[in-house]
N, C-alpha and C positions, 0 to 999 in steps of 0.2 A: 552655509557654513556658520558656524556658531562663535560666538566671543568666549576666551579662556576666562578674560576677566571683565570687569565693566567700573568703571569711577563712577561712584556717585559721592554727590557734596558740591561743595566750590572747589572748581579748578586753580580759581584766584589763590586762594591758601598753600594749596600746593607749589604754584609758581613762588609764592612770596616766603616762606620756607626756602625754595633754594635761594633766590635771591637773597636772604639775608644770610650765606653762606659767607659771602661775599666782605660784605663790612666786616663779621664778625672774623673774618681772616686779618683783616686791613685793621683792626683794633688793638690784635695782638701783638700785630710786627709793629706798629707807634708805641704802644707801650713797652714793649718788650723792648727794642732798640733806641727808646729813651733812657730806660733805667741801667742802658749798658752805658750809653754816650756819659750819662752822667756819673756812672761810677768810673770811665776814663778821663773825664773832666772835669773835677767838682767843683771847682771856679767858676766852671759854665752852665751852673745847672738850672740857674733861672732863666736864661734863654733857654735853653733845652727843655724846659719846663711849660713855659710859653708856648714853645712851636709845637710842643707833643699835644697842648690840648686845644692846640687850629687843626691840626691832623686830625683828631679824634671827633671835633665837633664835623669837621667838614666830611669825613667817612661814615659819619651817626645819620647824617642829613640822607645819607644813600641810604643809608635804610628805611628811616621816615618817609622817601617819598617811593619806596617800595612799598612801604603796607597802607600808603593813601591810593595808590595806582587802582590793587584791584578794586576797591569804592568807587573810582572813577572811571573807570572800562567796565566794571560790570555789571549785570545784568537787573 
């Protein structure tokens, strides 16, 4: 039986590709739902300010140690 298709390259990239699907969802809804919070509070927007960019650093970090992983598992 023969293969339709066959991967060549790093597999690593490809995993790390989707994985970075992931942050880059979790980036838009902190940003997106700060710049709403703050246009319903504008009194609060230096807190609001604040926590959107602990969200942001701490969902960036998931991605950073996505594109370190495959260096570190592979080959």
């Amino acid at each position: 039986m023969s293969a339709l298709a066959a991967v060549s390259g790093s597999v690593a990239s490809i995993g790390y590709g989707l994985a970075a699907i992931g942050p880059g969802i979790g980036v838009g809804l902190i940003f997106g739902n700060g710049v709403q919070a703050m246009a319903r509070q504008p009194e609060a927007a230096g807190l609001i300010r604040s926590n959107m960019f602990i969200g942001f650093a701490l969902t960036e970090a998931l991605a950073l140690i996505g594109i370190v992983m495959p260096f570190v598992y592979g080959q």
